[in-house]
C-alpha positions in Angstrom: -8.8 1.1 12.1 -10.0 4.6 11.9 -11.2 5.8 8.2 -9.1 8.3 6.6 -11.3 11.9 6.0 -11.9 12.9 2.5 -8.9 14.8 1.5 -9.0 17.1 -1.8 -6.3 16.7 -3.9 -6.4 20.6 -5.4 -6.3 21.7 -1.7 -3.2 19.1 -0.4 -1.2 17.0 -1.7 -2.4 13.4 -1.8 0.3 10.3 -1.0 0.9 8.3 -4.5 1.8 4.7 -4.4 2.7 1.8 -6.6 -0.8 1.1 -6.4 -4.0 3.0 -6.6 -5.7 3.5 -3.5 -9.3 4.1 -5.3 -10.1 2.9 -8.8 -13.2 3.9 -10.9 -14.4 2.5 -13.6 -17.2 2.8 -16.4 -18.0 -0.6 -17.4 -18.8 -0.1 -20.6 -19.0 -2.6 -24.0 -22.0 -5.2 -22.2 -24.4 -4.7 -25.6 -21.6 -4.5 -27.8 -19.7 -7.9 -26.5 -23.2 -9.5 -27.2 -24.2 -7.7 -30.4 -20.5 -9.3 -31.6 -22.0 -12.7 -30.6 -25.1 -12.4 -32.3 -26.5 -12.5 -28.7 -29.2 -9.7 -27.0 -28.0 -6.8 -25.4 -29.0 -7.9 -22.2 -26.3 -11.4 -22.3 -23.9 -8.9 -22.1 -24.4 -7.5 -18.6 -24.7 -10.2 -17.4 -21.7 -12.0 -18.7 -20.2 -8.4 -17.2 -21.5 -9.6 -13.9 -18.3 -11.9 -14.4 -15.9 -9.3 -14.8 -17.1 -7.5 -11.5 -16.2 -10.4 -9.9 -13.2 -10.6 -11.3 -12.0 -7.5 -10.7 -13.1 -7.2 -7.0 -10.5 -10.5 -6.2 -8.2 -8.6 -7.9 -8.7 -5.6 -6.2 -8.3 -7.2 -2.8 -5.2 -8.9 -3.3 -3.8 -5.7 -5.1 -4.6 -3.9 -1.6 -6.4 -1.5 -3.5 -8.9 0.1 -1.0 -11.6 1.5 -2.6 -13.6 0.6 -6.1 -16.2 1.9 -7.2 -18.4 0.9 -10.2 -20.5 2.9 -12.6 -23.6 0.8 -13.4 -26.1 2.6 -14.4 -26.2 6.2 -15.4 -28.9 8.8 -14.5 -29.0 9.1 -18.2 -29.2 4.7 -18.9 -33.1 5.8 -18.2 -33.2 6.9 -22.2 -32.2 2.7 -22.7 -35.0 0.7 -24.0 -37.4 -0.2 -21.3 -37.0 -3.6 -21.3 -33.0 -3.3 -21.2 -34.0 -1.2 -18.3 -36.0 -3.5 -16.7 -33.5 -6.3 -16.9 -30.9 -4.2 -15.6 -32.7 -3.6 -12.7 -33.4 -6.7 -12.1 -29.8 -8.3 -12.5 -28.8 -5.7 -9.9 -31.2 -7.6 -7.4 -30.3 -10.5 -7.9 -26.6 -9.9 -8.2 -27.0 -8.1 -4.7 -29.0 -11.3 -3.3 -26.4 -13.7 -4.6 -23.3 -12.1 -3.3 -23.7 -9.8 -0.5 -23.1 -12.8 2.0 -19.9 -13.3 0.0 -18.8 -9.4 -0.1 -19.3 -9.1 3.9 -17.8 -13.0 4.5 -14.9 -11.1 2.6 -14.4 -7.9 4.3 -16.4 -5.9 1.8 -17.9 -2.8 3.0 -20.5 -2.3 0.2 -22.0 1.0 -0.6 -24.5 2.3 -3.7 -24.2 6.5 -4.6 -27.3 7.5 -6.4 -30.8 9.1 -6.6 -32.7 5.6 -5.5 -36.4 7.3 -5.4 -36.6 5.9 -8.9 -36.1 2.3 -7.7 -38.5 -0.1 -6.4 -38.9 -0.5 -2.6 -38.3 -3.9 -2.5 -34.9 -2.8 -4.3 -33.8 0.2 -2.1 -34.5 -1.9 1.4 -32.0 -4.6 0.4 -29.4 -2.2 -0.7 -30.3 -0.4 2.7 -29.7 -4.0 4.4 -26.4 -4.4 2.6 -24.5 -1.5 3.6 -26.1 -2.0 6.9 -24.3 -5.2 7.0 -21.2 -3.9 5.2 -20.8 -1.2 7.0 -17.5 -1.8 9.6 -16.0 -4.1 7.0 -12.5 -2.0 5.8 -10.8 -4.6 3.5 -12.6 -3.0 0.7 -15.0 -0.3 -0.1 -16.8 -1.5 -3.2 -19.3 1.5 -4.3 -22.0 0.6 -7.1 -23.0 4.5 -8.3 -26.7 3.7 -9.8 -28.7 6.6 -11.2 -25.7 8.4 -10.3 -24.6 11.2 -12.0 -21.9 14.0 -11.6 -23.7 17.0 -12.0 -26.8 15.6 -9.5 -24.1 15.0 -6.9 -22.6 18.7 -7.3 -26.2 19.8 -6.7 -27.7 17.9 -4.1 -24.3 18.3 -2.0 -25.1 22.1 -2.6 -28.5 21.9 -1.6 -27.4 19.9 1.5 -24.6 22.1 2.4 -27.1 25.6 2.4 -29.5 23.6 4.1 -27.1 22.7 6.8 -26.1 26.4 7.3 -29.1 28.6 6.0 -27.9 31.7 7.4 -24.8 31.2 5.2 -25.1 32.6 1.6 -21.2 32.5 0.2 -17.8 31.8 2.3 -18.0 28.1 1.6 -14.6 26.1 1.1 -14.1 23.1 -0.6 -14.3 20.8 2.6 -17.5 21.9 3.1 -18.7 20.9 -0.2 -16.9 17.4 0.1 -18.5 16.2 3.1 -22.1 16.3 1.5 -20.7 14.7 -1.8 -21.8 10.7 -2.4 -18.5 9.9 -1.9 -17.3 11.8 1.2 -16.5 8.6 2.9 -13.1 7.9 0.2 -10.4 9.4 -0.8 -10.2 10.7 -4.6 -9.6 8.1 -7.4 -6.2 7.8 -8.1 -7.0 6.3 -11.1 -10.2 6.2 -13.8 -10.8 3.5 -16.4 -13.2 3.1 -18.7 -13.6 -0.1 -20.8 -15.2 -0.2 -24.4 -13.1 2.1 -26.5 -15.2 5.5 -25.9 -13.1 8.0 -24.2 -15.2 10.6 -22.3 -16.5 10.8 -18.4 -19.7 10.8 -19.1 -21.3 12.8 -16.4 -19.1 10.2 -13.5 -17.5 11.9 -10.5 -17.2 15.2 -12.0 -15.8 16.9 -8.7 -13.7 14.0 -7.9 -12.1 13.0 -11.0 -10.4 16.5 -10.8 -6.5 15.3 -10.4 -7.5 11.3 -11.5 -5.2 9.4 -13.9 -7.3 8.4 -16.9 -7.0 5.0 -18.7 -9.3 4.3 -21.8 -9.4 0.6 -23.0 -10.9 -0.6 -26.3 -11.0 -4.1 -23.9 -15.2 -4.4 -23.8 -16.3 -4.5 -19.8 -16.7 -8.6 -20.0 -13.4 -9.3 -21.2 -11.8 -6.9 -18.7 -9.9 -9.2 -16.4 -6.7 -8.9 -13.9 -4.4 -8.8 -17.1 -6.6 -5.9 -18.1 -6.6 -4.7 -14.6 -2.9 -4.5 -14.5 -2.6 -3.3 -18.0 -4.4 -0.4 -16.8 -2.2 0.1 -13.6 0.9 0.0 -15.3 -0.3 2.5 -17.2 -0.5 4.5 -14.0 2.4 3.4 -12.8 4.1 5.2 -15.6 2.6 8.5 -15.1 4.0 11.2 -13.3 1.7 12.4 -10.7 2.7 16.3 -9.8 -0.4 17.9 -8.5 0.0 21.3 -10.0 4.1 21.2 -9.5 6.8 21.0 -11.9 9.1 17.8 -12.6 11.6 19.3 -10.2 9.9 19.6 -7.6 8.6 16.4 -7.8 11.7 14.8 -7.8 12.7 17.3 -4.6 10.1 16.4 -3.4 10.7 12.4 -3.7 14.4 13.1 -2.8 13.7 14.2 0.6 11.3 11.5 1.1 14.3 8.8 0.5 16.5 10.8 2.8 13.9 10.9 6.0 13.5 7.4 5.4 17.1 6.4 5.2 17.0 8.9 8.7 14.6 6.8 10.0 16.4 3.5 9.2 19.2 4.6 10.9 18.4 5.6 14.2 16.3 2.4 14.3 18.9 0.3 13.5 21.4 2.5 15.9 
């Protein structure tokens, strides 16, 4: 099965279903679940390791296609250094654990990011990983780490002139998408972020443009699938329009009905 290109949603009109095609989510409330239990920061992610898990299974048999997962913020460097230092060691050993399981599972696994930070021994086996992942379509699972939204806007830029020195302005918007981190998905269709704060927070700036946002006060490791579906309910209710008015939505979904109903027919004739 061919991938779908990256399509931008302020340029065309993106297809809307039931069910998000792409989710992101900030998975945020680790140190405060464990400061709650009179437990260190650090319990917390990884009790949140849980909740990944959780809501990758839930994912798949949603048939959502792409997740991606903010886990550490180009700004988490500020974080004590030993809350750093576990952190990055969880992601190894996470990544050891279940990267047989991800690809056994039809995972495609990918990590957006400025790596040069992380150790060798850390970048090779995410290198490995999506190496293995790569032709698995079930699922993309993305894991942005030192990732943030402004860094992506500039190193697509600085790709992008690079590409085409000799080009100074008359750039589109494709051009610019096809050196973002995430060229290889579609837009999220929806955002969530877990732990009551309700800002971005410097995630997929460019690609959040035309996202449905959820904000939970559920901390990340009690997020589960009744959270999950809590959250795409939520987007379920929302009425998606992309610039347009109400009445052109419904139109819009009018004619939809009525080619379909077309097509039934003739097959059925």
């Amino acid at each position: 099965m061919a991938r779908k290109p990256f399509t931008s949603s302020t340029r065309e009109i993106p297809e809307v279903s039931g069910v998000p095609q792409h989710i992101a989510i900030i998975m945020d409330g680790n140190g405060r679940w464990a400061r709650k239990r009179f437990m260190p920061r650090v319990a917390g992610h990884g009790k949140g390791v849980e909740s990944v898990r959780a809501v990758i299974r839930a994912c798949m048999a949603k048939g959502v296609s792409h997740l991606t997962l903010f886990a550490f913020s180009s700004e988490n460097w500020r974080r004590p250094a030993d809350e750093v230092s576990f952190l990055m060691q969880l992601f190894m050993r996470s990544l050891q654990k279940e990267i047989d399981r991800l690809h056994e599972n039809g995972i495609r696994f990918r990590v957006i990011g400025e790596l040069s930070r992380f150790e060798p021994g850390l970048v090779d086996m995410i290198r490995r990983a999506e190496d293995l992942t790569a032709r698995n379509e079930r699922l993309t699972l993305t894991i942005a780490a030192n990732y943030g939204g402004r860094w992506d806007i500039l190193q697509a830029v600085e790709r992008m002139l690079a590409k085409n020195p000799e080009r100074r302005s008359g750039f589109t918007e494709e051009d610019l998408n096809a050196e973002l981190s995430l060229n290889y998905g579609p837009e999220p269709d929806l955002f969530i972020r877990t732990g009551g704060e309700q800002r971005i927070s410097n995630f997929l700036l460019w690609q959040l443009a035309y996202s449905e946002l959820y904000f939970t006060d559920t901390l990340w490791p009690d997020f589960d699938e009744k959270a999950l579906d809590l959250a795409i309910a939520s987007y379920r209710s929302r009425e998606r329009r992309f610039g347009r008015t109400s009445e052109q939505l419904c139109d819009s979904e009018k004619s939809a009905k009525q080619e379909e109903a077309s097509r039934d027919s003739a097959d059925h004739a």
